[in-house]
PQR file of N, CA, C, O and H, with PARSE charges and radii, in Angstrom:
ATOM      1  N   UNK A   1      54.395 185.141  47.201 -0.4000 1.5000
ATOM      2  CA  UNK A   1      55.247 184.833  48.342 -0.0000 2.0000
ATOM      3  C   UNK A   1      54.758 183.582  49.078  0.5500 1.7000
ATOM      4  O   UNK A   1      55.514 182.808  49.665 -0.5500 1.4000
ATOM      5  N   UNK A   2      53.602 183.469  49.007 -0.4000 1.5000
ATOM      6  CA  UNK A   2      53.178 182.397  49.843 -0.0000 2.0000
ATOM      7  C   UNK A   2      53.424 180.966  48.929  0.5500 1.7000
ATOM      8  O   UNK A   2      53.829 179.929  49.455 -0.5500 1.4000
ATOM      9  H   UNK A   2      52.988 184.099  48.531  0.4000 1.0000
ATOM     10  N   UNK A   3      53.156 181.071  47.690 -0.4000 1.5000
ATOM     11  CA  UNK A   3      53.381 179.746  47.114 -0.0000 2.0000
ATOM     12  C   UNK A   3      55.139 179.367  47.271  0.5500 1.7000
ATOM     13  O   UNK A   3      55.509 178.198  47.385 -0.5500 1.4000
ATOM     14  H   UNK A   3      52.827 181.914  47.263  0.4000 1.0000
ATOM     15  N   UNK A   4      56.085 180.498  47.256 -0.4000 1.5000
ATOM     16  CA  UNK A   4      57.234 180.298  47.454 -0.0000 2.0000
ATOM     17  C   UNK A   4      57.307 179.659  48.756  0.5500 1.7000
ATOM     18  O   UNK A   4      58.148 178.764  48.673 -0.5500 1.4000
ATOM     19  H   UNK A   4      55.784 181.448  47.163  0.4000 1.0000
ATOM     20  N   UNK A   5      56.895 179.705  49.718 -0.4000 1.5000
ATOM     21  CA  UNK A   5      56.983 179.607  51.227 -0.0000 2.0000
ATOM     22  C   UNK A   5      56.491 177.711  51.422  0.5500 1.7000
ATOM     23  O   UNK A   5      57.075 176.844  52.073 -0.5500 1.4000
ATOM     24  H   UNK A   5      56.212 180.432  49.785  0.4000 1.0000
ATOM     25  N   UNK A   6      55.263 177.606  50.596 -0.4000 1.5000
ATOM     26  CA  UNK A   6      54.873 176.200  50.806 -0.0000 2.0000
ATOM     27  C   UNK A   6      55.925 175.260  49.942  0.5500 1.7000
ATOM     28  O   UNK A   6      56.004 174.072  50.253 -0.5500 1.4000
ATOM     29  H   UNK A   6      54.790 178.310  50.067  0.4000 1.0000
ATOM     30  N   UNK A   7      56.722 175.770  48.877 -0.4000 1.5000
ATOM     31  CA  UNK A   7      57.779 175.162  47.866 -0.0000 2.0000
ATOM     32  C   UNK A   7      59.114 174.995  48.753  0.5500 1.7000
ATOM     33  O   UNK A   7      59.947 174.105  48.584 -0.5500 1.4000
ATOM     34  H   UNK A   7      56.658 176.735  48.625  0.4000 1.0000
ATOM     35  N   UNK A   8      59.167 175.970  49.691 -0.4000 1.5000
ATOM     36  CA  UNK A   8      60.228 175.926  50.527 -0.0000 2.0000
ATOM     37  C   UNK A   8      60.196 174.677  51.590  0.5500 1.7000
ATOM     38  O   UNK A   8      60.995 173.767  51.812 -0.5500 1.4000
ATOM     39  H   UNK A   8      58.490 176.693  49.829  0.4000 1.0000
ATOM     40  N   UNK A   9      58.980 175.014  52.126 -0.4000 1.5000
ATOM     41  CA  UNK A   9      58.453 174.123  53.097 -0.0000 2.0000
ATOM     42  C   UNK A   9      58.433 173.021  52.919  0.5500 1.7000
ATOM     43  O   UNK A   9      58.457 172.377  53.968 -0.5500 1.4000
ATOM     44  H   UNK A   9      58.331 175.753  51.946  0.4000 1.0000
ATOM     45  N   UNK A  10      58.376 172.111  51.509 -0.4000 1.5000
ATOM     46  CA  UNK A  10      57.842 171.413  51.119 -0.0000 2.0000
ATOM     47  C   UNK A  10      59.342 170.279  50.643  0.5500 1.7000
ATOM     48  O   UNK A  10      59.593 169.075  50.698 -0.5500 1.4000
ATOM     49  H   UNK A  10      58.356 172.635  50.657  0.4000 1.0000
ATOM     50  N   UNK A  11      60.062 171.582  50.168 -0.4000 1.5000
ATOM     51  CA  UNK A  11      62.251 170.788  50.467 -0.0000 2.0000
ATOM     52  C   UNK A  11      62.222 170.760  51.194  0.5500 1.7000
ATOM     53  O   UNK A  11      61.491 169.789  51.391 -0.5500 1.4000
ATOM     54  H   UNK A  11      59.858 172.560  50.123  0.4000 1.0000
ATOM     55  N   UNK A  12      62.567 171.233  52.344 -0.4000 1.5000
ATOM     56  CA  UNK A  12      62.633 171.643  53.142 -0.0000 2.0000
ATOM     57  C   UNK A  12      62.432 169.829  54.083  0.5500 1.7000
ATOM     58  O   UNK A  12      63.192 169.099  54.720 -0.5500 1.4000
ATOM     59  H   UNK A  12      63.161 172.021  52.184  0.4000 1.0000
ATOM     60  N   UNK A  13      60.538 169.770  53.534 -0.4000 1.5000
ATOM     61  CA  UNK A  13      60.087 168.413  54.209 -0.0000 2.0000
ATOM     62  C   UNK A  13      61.184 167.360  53.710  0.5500 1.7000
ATOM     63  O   UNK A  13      61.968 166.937  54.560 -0.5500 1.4000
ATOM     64  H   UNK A  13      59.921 170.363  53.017  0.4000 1.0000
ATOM     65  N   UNK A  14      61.315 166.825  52.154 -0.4000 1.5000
ATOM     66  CA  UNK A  14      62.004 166.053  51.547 -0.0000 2.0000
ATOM     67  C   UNK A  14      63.284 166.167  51.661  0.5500 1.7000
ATOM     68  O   UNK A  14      63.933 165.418  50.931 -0.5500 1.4000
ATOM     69  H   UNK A  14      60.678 167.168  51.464  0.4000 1.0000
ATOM     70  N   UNK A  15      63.951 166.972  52.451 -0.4000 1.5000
ATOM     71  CA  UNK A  15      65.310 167.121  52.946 -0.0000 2.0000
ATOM     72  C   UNK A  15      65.281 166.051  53.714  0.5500 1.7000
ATOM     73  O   UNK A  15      65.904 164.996  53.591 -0.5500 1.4000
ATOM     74  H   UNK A  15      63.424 167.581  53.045  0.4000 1.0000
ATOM     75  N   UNK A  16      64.202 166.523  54.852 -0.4000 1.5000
ATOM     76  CA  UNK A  16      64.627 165.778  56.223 -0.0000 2.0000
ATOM     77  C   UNK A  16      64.067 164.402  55.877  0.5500 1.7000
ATOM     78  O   UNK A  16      64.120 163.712  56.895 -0.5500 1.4000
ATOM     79  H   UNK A  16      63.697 167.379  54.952  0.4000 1.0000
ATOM     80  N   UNK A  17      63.580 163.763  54.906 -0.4000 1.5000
ATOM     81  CA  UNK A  17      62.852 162.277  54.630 -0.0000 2.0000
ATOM     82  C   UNK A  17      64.200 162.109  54.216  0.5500 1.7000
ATOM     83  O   UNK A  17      64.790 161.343  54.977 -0.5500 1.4000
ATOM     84  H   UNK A  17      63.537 164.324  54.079  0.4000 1.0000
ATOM     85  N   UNK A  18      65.180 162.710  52.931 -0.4000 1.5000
ATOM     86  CA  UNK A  18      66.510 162.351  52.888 -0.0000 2.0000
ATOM     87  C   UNK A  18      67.116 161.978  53.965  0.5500 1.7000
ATOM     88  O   UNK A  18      67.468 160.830  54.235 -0.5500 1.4000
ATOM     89  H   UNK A  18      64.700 163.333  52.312  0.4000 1.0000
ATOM     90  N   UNK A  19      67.192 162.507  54.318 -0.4000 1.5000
ATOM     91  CA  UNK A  19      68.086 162.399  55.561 -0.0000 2.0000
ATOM     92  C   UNK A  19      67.355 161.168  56.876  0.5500 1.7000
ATOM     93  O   UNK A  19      68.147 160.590  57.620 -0.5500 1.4000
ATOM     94  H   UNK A  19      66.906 163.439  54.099  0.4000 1.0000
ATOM     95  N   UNK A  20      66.459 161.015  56.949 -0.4000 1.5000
ATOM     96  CA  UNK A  20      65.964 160.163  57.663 -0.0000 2.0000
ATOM     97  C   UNK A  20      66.293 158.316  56.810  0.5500 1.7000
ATOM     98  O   UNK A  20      66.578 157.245  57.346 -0.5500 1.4000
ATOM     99  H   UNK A  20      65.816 161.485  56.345  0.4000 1.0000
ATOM    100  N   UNK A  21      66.107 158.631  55.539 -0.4000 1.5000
ATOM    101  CA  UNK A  21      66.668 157.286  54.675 -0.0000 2.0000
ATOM    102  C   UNK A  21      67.907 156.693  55.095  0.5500 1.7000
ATOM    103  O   UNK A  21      68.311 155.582  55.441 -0.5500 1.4000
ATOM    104  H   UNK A  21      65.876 159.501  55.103  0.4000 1.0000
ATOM    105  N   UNK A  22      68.512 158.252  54.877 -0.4000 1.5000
ATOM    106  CA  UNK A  22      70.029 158.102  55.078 -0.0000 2.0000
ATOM    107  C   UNK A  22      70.398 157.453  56.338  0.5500 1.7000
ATOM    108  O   UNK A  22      71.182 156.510  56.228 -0.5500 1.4000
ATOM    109  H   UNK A  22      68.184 159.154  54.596  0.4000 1.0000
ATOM    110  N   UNK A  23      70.055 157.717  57.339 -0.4000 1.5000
ATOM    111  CA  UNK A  23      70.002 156.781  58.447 -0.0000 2.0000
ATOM    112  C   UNK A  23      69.349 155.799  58.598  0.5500 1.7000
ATOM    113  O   UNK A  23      69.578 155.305  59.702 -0.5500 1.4000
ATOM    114  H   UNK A  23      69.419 158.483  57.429  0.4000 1.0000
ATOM    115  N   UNK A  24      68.417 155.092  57.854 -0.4000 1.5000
ATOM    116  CA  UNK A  24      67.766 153.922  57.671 -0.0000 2.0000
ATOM    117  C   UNK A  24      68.905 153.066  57.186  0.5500 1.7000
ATOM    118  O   UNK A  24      69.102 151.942  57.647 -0.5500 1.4000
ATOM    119  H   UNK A  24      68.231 155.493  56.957  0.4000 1.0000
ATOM    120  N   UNK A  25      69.917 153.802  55.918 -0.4000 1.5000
ATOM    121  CA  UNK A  25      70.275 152.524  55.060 -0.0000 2.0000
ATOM    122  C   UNK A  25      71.888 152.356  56.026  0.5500 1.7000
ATOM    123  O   UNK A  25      72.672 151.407  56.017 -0.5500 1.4000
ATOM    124  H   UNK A  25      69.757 154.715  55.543  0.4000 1.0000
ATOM    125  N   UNK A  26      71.965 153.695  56.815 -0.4000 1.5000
ATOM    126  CA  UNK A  26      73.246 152.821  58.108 -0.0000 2.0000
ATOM    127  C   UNK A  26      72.969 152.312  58.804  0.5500 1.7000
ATOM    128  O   UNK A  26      73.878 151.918  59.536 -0.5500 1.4000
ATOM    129  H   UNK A  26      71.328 154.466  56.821  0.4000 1.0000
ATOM    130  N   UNK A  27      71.882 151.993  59.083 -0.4000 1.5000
ATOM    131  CA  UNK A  27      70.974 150.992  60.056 -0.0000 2.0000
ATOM    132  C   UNK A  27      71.035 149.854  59.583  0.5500 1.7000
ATOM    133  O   UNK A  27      71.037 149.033  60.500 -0.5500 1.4000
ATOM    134  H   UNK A  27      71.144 152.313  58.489  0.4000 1.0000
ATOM    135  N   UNK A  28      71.099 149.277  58.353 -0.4000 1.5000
ATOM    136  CA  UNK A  28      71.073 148.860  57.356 -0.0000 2.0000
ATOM    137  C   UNK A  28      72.220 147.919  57.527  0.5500 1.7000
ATOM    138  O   UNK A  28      72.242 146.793  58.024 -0.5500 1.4000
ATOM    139  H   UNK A  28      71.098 149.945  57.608  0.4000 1.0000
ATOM    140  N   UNK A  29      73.211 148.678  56.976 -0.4000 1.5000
ATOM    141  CA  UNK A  29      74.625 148.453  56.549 -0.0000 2.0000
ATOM    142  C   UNK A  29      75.015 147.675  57.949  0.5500 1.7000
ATOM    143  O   UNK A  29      75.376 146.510  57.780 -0.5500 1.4000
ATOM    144  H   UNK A  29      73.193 149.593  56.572  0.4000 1.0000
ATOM    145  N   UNK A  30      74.997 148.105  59.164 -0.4000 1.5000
ATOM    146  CA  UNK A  30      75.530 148.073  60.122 -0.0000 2.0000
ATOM    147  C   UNK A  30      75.212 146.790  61.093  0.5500 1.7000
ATOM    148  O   UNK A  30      75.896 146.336  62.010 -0.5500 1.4000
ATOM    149  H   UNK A  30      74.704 149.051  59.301  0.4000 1.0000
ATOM    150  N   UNK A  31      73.755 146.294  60.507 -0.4000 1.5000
ATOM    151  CA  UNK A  31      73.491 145.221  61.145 -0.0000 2.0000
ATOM    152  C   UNK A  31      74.182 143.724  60.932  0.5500 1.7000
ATOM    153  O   UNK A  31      75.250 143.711  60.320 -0.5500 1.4000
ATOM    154  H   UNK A  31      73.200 146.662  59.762  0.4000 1.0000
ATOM    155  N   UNK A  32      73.682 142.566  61.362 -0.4000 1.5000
ATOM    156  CA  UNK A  32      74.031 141.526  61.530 -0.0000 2.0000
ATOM    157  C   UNK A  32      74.018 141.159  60.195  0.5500 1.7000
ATOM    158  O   UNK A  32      75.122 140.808  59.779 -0.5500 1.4000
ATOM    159  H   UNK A  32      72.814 142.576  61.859  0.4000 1.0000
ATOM    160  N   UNK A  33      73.066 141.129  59.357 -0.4000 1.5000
ATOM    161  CA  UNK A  33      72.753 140.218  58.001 -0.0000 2.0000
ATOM    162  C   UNK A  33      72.392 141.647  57.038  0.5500 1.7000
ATOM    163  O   UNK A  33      71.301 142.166  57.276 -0.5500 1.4000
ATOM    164  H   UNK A  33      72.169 141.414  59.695  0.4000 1.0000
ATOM    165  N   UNK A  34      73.330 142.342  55.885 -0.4000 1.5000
ATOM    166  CA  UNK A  34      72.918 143.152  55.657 -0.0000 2.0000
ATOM    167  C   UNK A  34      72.240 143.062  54.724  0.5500 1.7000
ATOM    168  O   UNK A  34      71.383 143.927  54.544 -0.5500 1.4000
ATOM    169  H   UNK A  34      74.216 141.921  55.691  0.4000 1.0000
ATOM    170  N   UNK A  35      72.373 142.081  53.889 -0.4000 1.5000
ATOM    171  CA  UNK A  35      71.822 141.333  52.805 -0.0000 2.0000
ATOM    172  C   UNK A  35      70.536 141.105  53.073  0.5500 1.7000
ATOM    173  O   UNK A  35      69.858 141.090  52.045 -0.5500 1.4000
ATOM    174  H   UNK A  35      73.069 141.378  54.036  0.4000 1.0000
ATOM    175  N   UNK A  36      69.793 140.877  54.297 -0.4000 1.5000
ATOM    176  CA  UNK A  36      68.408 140.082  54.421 -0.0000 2.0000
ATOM    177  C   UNK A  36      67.268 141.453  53.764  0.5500 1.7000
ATOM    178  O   UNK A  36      67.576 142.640  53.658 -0.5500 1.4000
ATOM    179  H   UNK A  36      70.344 140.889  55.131  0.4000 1.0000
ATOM    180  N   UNK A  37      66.197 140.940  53.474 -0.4000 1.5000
ATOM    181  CA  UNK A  37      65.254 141.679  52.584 -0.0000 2.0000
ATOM    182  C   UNK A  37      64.828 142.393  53.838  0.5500 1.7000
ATOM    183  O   UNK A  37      64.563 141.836  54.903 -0.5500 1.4000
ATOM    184  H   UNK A  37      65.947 139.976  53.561  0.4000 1.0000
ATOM    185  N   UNK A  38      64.785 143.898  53.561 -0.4000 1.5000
ATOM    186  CA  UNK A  38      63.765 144.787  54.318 -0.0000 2.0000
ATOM    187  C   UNK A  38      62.489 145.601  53.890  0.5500 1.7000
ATOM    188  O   UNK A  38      62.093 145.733  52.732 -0.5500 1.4000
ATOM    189  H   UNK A  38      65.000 144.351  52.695  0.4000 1.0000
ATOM    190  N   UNK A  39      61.990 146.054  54.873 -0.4000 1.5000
ATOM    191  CA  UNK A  39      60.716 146.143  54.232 -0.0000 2.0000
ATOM    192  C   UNK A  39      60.523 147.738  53.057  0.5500 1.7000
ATOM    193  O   UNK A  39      59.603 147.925  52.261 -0.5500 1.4000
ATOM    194  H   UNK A  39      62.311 145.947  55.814  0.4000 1.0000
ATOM    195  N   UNK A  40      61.702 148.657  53.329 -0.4000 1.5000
ATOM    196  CA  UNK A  40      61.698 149.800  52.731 -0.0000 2.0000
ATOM    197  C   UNK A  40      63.229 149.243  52.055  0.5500 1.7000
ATOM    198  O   UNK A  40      63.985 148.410  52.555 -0.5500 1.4000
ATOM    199  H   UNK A  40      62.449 148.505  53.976  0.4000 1.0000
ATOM    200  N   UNK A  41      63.420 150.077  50.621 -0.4000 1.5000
ATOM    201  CA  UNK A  41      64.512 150.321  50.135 -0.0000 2.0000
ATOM    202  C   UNK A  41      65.081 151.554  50.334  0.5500 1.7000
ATOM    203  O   UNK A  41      65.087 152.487  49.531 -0.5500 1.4000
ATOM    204  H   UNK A  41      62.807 150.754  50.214  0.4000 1.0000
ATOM    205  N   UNK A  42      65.772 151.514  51.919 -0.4000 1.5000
ATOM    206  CA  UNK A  42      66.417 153.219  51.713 -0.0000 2.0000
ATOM    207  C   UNK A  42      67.095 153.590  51.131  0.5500 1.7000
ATOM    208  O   UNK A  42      67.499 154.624  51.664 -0.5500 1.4000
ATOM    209  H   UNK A  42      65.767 150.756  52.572  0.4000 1.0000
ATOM    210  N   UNK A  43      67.741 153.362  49.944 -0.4000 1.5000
ATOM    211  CA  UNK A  43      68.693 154.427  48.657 -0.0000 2.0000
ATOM    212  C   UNK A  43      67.692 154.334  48.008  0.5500 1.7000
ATOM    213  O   UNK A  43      67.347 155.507  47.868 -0.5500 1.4000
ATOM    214  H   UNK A  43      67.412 152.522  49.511  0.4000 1.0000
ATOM    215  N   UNK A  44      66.918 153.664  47.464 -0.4000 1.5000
ATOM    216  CA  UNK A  44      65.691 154.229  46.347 -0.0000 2.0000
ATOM    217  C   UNK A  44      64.883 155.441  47.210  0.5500 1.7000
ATOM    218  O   UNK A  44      64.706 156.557  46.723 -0.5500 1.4000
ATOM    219  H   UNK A  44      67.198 152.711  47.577  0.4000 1.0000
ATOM    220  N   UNK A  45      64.496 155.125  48.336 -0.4000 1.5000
ATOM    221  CA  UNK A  45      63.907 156.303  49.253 -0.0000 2.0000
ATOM    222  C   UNK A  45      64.342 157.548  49.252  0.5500 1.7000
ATOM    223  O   UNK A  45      63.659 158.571  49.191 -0.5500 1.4000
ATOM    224  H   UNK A  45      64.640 154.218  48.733  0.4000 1.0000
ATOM    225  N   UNK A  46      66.402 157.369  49.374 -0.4000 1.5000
ATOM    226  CA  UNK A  46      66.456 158.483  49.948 -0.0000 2.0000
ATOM    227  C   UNK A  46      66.880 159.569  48.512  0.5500 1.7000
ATOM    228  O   UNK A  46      66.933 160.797  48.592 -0.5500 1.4000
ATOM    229  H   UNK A  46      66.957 156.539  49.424  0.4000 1.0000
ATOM    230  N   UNK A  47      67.085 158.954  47.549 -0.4000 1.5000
ATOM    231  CA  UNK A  47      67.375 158.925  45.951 -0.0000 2.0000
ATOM    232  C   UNK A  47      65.595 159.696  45.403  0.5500 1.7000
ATOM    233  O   UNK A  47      65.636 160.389  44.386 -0.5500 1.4000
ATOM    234  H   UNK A  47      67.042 157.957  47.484  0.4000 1.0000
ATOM    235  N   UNK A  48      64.721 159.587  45.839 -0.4000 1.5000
ATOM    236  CA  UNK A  48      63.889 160.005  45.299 -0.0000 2.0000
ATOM    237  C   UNK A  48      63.242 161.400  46.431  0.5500 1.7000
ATOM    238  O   UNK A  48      62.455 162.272  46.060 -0.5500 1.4000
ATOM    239  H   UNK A  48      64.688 159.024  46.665  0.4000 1.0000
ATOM    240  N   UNK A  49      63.585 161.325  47.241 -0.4000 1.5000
ATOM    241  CA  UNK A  49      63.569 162.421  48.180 -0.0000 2.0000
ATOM    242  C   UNK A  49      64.171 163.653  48.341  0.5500 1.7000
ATOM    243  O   UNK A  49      63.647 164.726  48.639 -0.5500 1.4000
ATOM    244  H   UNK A  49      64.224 160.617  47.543  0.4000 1.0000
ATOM    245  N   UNK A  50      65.851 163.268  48.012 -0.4000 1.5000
ATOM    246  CA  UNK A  50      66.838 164.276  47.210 -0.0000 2.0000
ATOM    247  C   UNK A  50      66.229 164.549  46.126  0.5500 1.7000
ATOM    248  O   UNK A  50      66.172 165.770  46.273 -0.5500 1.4000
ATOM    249  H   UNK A  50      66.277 162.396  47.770  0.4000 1.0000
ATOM    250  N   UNK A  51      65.678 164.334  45.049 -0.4000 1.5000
ATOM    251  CA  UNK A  51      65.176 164.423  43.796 -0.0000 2.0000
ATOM    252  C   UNK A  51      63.764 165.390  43.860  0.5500 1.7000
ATOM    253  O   UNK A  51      63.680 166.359  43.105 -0.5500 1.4000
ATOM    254  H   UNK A  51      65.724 163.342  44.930  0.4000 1.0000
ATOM    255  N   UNK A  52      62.865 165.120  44.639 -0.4000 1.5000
ATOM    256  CA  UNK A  52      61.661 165.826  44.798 -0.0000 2.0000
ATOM    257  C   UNK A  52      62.317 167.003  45.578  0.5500 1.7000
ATOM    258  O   UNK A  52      61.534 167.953  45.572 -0.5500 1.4000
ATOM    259  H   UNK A  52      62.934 164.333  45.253  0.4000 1.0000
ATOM    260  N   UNK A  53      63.441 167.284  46.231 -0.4000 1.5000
ATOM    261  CA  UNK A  53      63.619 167.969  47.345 -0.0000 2.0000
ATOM    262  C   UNK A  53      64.716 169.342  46.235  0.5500 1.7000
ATOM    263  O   UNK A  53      64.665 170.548  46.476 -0.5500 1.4000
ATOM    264  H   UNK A  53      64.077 166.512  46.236  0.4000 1.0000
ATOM    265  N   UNK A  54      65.332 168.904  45.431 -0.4000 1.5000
ATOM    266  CA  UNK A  54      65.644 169.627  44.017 -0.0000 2.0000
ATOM    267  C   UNK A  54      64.804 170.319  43.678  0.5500 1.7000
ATOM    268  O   UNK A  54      64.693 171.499  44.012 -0.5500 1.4000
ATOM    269  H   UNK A  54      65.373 167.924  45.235  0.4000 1.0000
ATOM    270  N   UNK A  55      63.794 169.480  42.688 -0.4000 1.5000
ATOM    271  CA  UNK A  55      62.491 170.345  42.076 -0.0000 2.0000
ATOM    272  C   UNK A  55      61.914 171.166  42.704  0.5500 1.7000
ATOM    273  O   UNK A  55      61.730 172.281  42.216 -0.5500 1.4000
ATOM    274  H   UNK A  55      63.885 168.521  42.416  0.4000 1.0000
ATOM    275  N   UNK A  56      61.540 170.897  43.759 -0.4000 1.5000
ATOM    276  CA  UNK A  56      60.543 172.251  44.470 -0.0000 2.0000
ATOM    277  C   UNK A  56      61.683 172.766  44.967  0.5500 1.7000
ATOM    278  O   UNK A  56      61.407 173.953  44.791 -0.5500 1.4000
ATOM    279  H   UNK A  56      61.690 169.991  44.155  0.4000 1.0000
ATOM    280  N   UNK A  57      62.882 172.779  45.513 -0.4000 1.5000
ATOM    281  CA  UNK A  57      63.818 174.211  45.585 -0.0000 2.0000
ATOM    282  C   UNK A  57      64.223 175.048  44.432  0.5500 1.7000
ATOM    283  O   UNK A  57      64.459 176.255  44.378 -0.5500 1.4000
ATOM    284  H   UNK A  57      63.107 171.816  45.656  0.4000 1.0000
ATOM    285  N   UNK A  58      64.257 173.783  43.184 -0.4000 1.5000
ATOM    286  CA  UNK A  58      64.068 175.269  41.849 -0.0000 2.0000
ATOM    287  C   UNK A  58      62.900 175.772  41.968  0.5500 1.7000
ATOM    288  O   UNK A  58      62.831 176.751  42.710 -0.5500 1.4000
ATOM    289  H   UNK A  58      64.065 172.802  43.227  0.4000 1.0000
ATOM    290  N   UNK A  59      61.832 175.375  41.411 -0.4000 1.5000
ATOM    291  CA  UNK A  59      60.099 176.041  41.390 -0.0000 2.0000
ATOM    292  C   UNK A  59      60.217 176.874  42.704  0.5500 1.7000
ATOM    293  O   UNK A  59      59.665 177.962  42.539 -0.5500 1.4000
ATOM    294  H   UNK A  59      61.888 174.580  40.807  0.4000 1.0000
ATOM    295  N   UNK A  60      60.786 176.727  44.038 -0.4000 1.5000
ATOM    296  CA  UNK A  60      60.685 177.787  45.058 -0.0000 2.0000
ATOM    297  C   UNK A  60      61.280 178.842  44.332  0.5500 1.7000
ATOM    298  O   UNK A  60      60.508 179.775  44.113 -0.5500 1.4000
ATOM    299  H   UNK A  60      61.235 175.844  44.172  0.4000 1.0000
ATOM    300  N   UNK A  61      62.816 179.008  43.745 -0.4000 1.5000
ATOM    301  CA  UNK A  61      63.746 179.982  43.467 -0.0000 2.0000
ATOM    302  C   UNK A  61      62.770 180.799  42.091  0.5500 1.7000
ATOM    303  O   UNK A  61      62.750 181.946  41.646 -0.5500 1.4000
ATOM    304  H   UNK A  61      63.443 178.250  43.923  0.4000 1.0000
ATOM    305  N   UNK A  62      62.202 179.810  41.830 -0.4000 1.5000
ATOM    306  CA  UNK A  62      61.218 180.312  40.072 -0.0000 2.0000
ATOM    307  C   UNK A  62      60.140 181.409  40.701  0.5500 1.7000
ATOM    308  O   UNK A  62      59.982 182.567  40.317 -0.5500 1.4000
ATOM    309  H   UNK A  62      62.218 178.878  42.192  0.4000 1.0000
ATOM    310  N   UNK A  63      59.311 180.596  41.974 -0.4000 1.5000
ATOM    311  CA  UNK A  63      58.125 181.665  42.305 -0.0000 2.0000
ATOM    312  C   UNK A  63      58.167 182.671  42.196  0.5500 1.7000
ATOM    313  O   UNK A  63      57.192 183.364  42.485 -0.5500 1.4000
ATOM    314  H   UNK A  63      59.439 179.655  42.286  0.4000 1.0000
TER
END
């Protein structure tokens, strides 16, 4: 139960980094020059966050 709980915890975290991208890259979109280089790529960010945030909600459902 407990390893389920830290697997939970752990989407749970990579949800909300999704979701924090996700508002990076309308931050993004929305500005003056959207084109200019920034220092994070938020769709690769938020693309790999959804992705880690998958795996450990299966391996949670597996525990």
């Amino acid at each position: 139960m407990a390893t389920q709980a830290v697997l939970l915890g752990a989407a749970a975290s990579c949800a909300m980094a999704a979701a924090g991208a996700a508002w990076g890259d309308s931050r993004r979109t929305r500005r003056h020059d959207p084109d200019a280089v920034g220092v994070v790529d938020w769709r690769t960010a938020q693309v790999a966050a959804i992705a880690a945030a998958l795996v450990l909600g299966a391996l949670a459902l597996r525990a």
